[in-house]
C-alpha positions as CSV (number, residue, x, y, z in Angstrom):
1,X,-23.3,-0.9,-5.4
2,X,-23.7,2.8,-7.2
3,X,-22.0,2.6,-10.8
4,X,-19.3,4.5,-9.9
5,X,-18.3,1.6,-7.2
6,X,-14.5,0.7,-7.9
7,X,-12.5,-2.3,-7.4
8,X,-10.0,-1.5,-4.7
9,X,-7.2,-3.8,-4.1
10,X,-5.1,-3.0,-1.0
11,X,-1.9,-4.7,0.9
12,X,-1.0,-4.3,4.2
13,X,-5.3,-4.6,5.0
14,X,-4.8,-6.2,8.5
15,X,-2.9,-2.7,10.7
16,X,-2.3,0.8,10.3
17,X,-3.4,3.0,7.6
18,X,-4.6,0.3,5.2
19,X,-6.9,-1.1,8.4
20,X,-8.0,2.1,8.6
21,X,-9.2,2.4,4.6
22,X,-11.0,-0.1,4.6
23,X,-13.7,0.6,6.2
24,X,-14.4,3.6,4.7
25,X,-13.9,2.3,1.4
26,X,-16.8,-0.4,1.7
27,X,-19.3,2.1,3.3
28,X,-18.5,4.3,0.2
29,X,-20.2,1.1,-2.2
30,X,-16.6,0.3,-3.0
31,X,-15.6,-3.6,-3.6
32,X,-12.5,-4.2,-1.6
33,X,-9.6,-6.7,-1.8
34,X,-6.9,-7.0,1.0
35,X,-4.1,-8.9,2.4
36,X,-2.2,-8.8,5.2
37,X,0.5,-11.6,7.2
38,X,-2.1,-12.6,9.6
39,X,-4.3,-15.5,9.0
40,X,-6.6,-14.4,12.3
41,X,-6.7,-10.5,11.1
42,X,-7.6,-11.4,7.6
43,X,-9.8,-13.7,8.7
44,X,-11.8,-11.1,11.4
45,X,-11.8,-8.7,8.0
46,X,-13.7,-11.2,6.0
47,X,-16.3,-11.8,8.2
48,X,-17.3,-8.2,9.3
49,X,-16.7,-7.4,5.6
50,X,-17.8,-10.3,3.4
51,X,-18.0,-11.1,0.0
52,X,-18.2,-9.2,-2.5
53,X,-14.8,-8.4,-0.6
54,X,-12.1,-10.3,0.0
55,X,-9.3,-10.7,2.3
56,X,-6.6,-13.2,2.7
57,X,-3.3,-13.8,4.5
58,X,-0.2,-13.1,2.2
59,X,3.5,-12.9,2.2
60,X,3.8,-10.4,-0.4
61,X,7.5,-11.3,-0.7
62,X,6.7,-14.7,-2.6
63,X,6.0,-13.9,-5.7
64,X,4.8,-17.2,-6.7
65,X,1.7,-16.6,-3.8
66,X,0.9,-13.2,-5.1
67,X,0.2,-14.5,-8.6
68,X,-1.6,-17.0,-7.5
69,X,-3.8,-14.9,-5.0
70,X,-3.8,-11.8,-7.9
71,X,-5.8,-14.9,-10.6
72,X,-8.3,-15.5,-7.9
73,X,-9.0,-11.8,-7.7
74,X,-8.6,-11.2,-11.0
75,X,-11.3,-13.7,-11.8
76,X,-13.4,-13.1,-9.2
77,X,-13.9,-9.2,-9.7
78,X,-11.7,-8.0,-12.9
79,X,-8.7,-5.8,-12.8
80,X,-8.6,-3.0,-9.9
81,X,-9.7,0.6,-10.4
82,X,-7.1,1.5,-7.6
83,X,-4.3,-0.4,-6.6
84,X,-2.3,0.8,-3.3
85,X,0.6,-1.0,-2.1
86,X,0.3,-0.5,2.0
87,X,2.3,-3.1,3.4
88,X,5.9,-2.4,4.9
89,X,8.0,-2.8,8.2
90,X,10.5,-0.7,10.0
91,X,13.7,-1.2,11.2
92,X,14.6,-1.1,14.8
93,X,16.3,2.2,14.9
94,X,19.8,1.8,14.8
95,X,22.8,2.5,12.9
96,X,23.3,1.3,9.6
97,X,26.2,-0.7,10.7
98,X,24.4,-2.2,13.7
99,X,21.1,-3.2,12.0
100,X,21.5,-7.1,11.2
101,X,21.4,-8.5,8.0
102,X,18.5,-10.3,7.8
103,X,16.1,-7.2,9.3
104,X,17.6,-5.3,6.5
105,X,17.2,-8.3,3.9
106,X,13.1,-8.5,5.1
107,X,12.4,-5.0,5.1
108,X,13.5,-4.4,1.4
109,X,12.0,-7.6,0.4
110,X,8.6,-6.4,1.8
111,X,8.7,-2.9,1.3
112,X,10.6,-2.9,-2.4
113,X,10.0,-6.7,-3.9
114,X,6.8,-7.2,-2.5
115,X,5.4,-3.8,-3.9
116,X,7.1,-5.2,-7.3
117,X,5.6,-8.5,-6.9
118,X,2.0,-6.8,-6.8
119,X,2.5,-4.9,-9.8
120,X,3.7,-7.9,-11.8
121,X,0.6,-9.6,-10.9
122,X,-2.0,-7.2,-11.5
123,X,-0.9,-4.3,-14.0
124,X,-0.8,-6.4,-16.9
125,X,-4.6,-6.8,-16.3
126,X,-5.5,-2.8,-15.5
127,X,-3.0,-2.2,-18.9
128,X,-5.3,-4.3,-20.9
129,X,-7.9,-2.8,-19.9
130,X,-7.0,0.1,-20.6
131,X,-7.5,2.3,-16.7
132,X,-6.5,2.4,-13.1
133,X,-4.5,3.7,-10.7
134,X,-1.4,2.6,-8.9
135,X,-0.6,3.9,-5.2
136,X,2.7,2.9,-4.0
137,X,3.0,4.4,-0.4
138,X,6.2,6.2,0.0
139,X,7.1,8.6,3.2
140,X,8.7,11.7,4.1
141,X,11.5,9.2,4.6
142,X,11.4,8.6,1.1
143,X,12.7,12.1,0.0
144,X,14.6,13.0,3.4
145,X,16.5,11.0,6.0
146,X,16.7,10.9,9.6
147,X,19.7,9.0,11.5
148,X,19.2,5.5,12.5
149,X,16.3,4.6,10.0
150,X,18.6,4.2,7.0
151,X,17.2,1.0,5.8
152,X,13.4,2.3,5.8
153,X,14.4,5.4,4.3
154,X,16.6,3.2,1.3
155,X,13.4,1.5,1.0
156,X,11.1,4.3,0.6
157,X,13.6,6.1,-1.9
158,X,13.7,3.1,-3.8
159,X,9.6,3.2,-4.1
160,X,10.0,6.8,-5.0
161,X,12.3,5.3,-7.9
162,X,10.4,2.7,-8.9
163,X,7.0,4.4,-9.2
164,X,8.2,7.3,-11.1
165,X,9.7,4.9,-14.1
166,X,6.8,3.1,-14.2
167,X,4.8,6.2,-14.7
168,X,6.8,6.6,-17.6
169,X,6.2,3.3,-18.5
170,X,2.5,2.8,-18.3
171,X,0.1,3.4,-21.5
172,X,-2.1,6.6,-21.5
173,X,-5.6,6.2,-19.2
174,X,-3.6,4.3,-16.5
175,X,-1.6,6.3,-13.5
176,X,1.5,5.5,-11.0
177,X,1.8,7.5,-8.2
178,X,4.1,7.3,-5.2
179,X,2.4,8.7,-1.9
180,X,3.4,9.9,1.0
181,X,0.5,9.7,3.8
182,X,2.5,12.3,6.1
183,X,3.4,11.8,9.4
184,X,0.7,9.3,11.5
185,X,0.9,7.6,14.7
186,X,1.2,4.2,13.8
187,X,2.9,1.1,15.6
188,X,5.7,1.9,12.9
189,X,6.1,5.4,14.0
190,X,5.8,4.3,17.4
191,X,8.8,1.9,16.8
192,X,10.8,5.0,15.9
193,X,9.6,7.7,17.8
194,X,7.8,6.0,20.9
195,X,4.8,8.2,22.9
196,X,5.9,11.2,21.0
197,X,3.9,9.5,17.8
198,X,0.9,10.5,20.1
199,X,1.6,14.2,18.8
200,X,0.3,13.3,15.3
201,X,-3.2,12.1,14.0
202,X,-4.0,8.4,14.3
203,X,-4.7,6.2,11.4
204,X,-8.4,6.5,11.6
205,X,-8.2,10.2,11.2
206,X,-6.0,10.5,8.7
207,X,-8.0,7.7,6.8
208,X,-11.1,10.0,6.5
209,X,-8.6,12.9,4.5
210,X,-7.0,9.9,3.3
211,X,-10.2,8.2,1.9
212,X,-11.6,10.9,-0.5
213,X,-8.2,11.9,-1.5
214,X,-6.7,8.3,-3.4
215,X,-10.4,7.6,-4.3
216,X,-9.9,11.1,-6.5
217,X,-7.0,10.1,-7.9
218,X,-7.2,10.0,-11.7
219,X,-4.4,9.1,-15.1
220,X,-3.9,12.7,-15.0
221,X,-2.3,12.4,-11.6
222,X,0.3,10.2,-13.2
223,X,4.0,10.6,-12.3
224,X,3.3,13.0,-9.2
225,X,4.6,12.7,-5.9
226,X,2.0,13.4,-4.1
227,X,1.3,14.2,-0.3
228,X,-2.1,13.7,1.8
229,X,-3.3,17.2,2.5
C-alpha cells in the first residue's frame, strides 16, 4: 500500500458501474469495501480480491444489517476516505399509474433508504474524524424526467435532495456530493432503453474516467452536483 492508499467503501459492488470500480480501485493500492445482494457475486469478489478487502452480501434496506456490517468495517479498517452509494434498481418502464406498489415501495427503499441507511452507519465515524468524502450516485434522471421512469427519476431527485442538505450539514474537512455518472450501458439502462443502450460506453469504460475522477474528489467539492466528464 503507498500512503496515499484510501479506504473505499462502495455499495452496489456485485454489477454495473460499482463492478466496474473495483477493480481499478485495488490495482491503484486502494483498500476496498463492497456489498452487493448476491451471496455468490460477493463471494467471487472476495476471493479474486481478498483481504485487506472486503465484500459481503447486504440488503441495504435493513438498517439494522447495515450497522452491523458498517462495525465490522469500521473496526477492521477505520472510517472510509470515500464513501459512494452505488446500489439502486429501476422500474419496469411504465406509467406511474401502472407501476405496482410494491416495485415502487422497493425501488425507493433501495435507492433513497438504503443510501440513508449507509450514511447513518458510517458518517458519524468519517465526522469524528474529522475527513472523507460522500458519493451518492444520482442521474440525469435526477434533474430531468423522461415518461414512464417516474419512480427512478423520484428516486434520484430525492438523492439530489438529500445529498445537498447534508452538504450543509456536514463539519468543514468532510464533503457530500451527489453524482451523476452520465448515460452508460448498463442492465438498468438496458431495462429502459433495450439494444439502443449499446450506443453509449459500457461500465468498464466509463469506470477508467470514472476511477481518477471520484478518487480526486476533495471537501472543497462539497455541495456540487457534479457530472463524470
Amino acid at each position: 500500500m503507498n500512503l496515499m492508499s484510501k479506504v473505499i467503501v462502495i455499495t452496489g459492488a456485485t454489477r454495473g458501474l460499482g463492478r466496474a470500480l473495483v477493480p481499478l480501485f485495488v490495482k491503484a493500492g486502494h483498500t476496498v469495501i463492497g456489498c452487493g445482494r448476491s451471496q455468490p457475486h460477493t463471494d467471487e469478489l472476495a476471493k479474486q480480491f481478498p483481504a485487506p478487502h472486503h465484500f459481503n452480501a447486504l440488503d441495504v434496506t435493513n438498517s439494522r444489517e447495515v450497522g452491523s456490517w458498517a462495525d465490522t468495517i469500521l473496526n477492521a479498517v477505520g472510517p472510509p476516505d470515500l464513501l459512494i452509494n452505488n446500489a439502486a434498481l429501476m422500474n419496469t418502464p411504465a406509467p406511474l399509474w401502472e407501476v405496482p406498489a410494491e416495485e415502487f415501495d422497493r425501488l425507493i427503499a433501495v435507492n433513497v433508504c438504503g443510501v440513508a441507511n449507509v450514511i447513518r452507519a458510517f458518517v458519524p465515524a468519517m465526522v469524528a474524524r474529522g475527513t472523507g468524502v460522500v458519493v451518492n450516485l444520482s442521474s440525469g434522471w435526477g434533474r430531468s424526467t423522461s415518461a414512464e421512469v417516474a419512480p427512478y427519476c423520484a428516486s434520484k431527485y430525492a438523492i439530489e435532495g438529500l445529498t445537498l442538505a447534508l452538504a450543509q450539514e456536514l463539519p468543514a474537512g468532510l464533503a457530500a456530493i451527489p453524482l451523476n455518472p452520465g448515460v452508460i450501458d448498463t442492465d438498468m439502462l438496458r431495462q429502459c432503453w433495450g439494444t439502443g443502450a449499446s450506443n453509449f460506453p459500457d461500465a468498464d469504460q466509463w469506470a477508467t474516467r470514472a476511477a481518477p475522477f471520484l478518487l480526486n474528489l476533495t471537501a472543497k467539492d462539497n455541495g456540487k452536483s457534479l457530472t463524470v466528464g
